[in-house]
C-alpha positions as CSV (number, residue, x, y, z in Angstrom):
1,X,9.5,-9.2,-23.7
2,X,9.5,-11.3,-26.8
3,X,6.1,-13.0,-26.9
4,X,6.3,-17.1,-27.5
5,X,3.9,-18.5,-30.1
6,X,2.9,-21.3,-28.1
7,X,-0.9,-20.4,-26.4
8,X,-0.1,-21.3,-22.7
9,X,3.5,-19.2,-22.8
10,X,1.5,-16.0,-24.6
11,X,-1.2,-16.0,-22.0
12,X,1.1,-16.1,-19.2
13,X,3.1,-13.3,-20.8
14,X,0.7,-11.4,-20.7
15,X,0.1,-12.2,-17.0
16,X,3.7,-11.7,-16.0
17,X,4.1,-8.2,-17.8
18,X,0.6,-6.8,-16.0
19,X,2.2,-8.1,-12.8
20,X,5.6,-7.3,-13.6
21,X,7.3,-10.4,-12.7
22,X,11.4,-9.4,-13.2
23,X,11.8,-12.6,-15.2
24,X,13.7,-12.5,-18.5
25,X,11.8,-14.6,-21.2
26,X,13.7,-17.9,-20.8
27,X,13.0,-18.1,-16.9
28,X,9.2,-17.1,-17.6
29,X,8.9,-20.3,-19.8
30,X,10.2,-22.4,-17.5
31,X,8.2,-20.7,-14.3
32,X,4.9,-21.9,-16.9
33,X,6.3,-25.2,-17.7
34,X,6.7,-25.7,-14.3
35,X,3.2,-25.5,-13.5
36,X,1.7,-26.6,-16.7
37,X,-1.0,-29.5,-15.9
38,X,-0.5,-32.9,-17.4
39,X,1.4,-31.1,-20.4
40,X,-1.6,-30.3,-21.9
41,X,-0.9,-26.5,-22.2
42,X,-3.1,-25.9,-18.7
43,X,-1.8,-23.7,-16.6
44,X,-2.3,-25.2,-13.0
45,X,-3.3,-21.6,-11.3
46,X,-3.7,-23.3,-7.6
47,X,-0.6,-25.1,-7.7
48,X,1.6,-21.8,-8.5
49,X,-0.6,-19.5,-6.2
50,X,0.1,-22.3,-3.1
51,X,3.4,-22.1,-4.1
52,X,3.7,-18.0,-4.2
53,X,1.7,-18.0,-1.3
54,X,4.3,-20.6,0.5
55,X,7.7,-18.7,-0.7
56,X,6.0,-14.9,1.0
57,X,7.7,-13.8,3.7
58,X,5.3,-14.3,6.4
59,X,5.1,-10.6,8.5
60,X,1.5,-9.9,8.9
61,X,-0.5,-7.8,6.1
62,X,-3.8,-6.4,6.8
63,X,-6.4,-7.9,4.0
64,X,-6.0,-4.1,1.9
65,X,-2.8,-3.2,2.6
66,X,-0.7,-1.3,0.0
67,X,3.0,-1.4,0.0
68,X,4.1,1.6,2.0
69,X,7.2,1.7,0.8
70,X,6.6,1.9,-3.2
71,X,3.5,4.2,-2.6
72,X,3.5,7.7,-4.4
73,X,0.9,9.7,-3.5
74,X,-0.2,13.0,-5.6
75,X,-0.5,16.3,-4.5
76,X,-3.7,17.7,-6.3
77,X,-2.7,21.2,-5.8
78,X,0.4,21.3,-7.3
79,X,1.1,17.6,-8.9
80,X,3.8,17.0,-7.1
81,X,4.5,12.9,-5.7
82,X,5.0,12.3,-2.1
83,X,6.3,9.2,-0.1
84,X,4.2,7.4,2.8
85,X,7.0,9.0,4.9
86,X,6.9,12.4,3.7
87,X,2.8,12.6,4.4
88,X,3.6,11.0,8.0
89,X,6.3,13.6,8.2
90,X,3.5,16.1,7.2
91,X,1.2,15.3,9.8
92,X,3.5,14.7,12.1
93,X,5.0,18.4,11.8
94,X,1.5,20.0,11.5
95,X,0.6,17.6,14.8
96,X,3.8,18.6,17.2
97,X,3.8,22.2,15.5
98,X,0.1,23.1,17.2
99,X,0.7,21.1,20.3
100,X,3.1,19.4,22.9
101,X,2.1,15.7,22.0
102,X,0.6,13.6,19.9
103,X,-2.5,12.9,21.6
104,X,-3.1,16.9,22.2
105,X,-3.5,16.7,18.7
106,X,-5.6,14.0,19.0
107,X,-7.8,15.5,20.8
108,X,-7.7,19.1,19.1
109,X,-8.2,17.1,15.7
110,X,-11.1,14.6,17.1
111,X,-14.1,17.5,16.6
112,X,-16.8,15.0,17.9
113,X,-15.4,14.1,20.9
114,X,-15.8,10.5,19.9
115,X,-12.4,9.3,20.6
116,X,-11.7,8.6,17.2
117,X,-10.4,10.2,13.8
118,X,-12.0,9.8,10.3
119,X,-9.9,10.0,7.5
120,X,-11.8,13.4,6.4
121,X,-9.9,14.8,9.5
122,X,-6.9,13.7,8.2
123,X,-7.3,15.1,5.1
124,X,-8.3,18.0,6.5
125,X,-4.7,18.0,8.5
126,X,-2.8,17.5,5.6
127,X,-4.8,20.2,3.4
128,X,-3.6,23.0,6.3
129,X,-0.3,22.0,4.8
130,X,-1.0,22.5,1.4
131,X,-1.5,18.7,0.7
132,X,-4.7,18.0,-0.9
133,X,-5.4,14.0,-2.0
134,X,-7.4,12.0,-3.8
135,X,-10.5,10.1,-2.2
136,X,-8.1,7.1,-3.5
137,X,-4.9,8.5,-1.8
138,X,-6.9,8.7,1.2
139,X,-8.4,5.7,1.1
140,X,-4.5,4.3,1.1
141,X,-3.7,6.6,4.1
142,X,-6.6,5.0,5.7
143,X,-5.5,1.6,5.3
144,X,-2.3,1.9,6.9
145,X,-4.0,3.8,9.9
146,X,-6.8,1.9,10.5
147,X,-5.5,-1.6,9.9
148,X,-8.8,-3.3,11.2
149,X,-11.0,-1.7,9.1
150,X,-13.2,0.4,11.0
151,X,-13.6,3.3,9.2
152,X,-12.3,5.4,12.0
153,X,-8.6,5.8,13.7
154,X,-8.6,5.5,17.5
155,X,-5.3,7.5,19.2
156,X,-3.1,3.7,19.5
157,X,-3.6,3.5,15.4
158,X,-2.7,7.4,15.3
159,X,0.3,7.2,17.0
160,X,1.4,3.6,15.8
161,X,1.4,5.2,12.3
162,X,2.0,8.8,13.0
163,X,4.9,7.5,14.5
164,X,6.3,4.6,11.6
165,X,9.6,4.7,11.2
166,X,11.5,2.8,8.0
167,X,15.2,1.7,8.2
168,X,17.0,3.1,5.5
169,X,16.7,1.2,2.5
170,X,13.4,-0.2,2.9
């Protein structure tokens, strides 16, 4: 990306390369000048994030949710990168390879009786397979499990996630 002299146009560069916007330079001076205020080489920040807000698709994200689909996760022990889908896949062979159903695991998993899973126990899970993540990576996992923010996974989140299913090409 060729950066412009002009102030407003080099700031915004910057802002577009950080958040990789798939804009060529002509079409990221325009996007700028489009919300420039008063042509006073002001950005107009709410204007622009009203109107990205108002062109999202409008499915429903949790407040921390990561994008399952671009997600790599890293396996400590060995480096490699896995998808969302191949650590679901992961738990759900380690799940359906020591019991009949999902919530047999459940239960066998759910040490404290409580009726809930932390995401230590999941890690756990996943480290009997040889798949060993980071307290980020987990964290991630987390979110997608425990979409209100609890800080524990009752058996409908487990199976809702365990379960996930993408259509090819998404």
């Amino acid at each position: 990306m060729v950066c412009s002299r002009d102030p407003l146009t080099w700031r915004m560069q910057e802002v577009a390369i950080r958040f990789n916007f798939t804009l060529n330079d002509s079409e990221l001076v325009e996007l700028f000048r489009g919300f420039e205020s008063r042509g006073k080489d002001y950005f107009n920040y709410v204007r622009f994030m009203q109107y990205f807000a108002q062109t999202l698709p409008k499915e429903k994200l949790s407040r921390t949710q990561f994008d399952e689909r671009l997600y790599q996760f890293t396996n400590l022990k060995n480096g490699q990168k896995l998808s969302f889908a191949d650590v679901l896949g992961e738990i759900r062979k380690s799940c359906l390879g020591q019991c009949r159903t999902l919530q047999e695991a459940f239960r066998k998993l759910d040490t404290n009786r409580h009726g809930s899973l932390t995401i230590g126990q999941i890690g756990e899970l996943l480290q009997t397979r040889g798949i060993f993540l980071s307290e980020d990576d987990l964290y991630h996992l987390l979110t997608s499990f425990d979409s209100c923010m609890t800080g524990s996974i009752g058996f409908a989140e487990f199976k809702r996630t365990t379960l996930k299913a993408f259509k090819p090409g998404s």
